[in-house]
N, C-alpha and C positions, 0 to 999 in steps of 0.2 A: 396493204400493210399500214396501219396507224402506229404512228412517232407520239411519243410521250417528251415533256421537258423534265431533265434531270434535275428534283431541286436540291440541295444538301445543305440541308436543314441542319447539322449537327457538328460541321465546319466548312475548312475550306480546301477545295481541291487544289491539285498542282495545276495552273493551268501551262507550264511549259519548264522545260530545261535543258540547259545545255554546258557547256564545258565554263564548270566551275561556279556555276548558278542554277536558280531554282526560280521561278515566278510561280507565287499565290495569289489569287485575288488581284491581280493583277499591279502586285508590288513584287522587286527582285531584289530576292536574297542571296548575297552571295555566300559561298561553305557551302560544309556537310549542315544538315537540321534535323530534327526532333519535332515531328507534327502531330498532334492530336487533335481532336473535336476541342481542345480547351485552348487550344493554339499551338504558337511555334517557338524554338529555342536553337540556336546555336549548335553544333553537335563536334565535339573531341575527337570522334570515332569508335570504336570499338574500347575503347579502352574505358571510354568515360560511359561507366554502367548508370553510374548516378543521376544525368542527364534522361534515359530513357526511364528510370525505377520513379524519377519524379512524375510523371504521369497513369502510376499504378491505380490512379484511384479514374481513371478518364475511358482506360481502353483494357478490352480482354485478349488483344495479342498485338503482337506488332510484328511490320514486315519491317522486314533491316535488309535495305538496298546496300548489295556492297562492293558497286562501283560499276565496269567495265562488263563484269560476268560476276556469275554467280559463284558466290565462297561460301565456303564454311562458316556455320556459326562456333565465335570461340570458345571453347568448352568454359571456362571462368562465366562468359558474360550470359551463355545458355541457362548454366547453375541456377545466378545472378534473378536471373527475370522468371524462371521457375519454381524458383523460391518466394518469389514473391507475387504469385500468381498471372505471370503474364507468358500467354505464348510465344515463340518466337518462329517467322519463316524467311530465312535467308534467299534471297533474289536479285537477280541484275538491278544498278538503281533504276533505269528506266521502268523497267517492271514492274518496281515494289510501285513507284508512281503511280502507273495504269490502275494496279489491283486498288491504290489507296483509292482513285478517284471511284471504282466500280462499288467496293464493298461501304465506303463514307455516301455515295448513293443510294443504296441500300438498305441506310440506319445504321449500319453496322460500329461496332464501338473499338473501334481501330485506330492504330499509331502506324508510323512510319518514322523509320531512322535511315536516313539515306545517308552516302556519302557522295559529296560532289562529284561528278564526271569531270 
């Protein structure tokens, strides 16, 4: 089996989290956040559409970590980010993490909106 190193080139992965925080790059943010390959921002929640619409120009979907377990995405903030061309896939925030670091591996032009655990 040959091991490759993962570079990611395009931002920064989560490298850990836990109850009520986040570590990037090996700096901790505490809150919910708003991650793209263009960086990171503070996050509202579900409520604050604005927060994730400002990175429409950075990423072609985003996973929206929503907490504990996986929820529903809310019909408003779904509209919201479909209107303005960005995917959305609802997932446990650990989750949405993992996929962020696999598919920001990848190349891939992805956001992550978590909510704190």
């Amino acid at each position: 089996m040959e091991f490759s190193e993962v570079s990611y080139e395009q931002g920064t992965p989560f490298d850990s989290y836990g109850p009520g925080f986040f570590r990037l790059g090996g700096t901790v943010y505490e809150g919910s956040l708003v991650v793209s390959p263009a960086g990171l921002k503070p996050w509202g929640g579900p409520e604050d559409a604005e927060t994730i619409l400002s990175m429409v120009a950075d990423v072609d979907f985003v996973l929206l970590g929503t907490g504990e377990t996986m929820q529903p995405v809310p019909a408003g903030l779904r509209a919201m980010l479909e209107a303005a061309g960005i995917g959305v896939e609802p997932m446990a925030t650990a989750t949405a993490c993992r996929t962020f670091n696999v598919l920001l591996g990848e190349g891939r032009r992805v956001g992550a909106a978590v909510l704190a655990l």
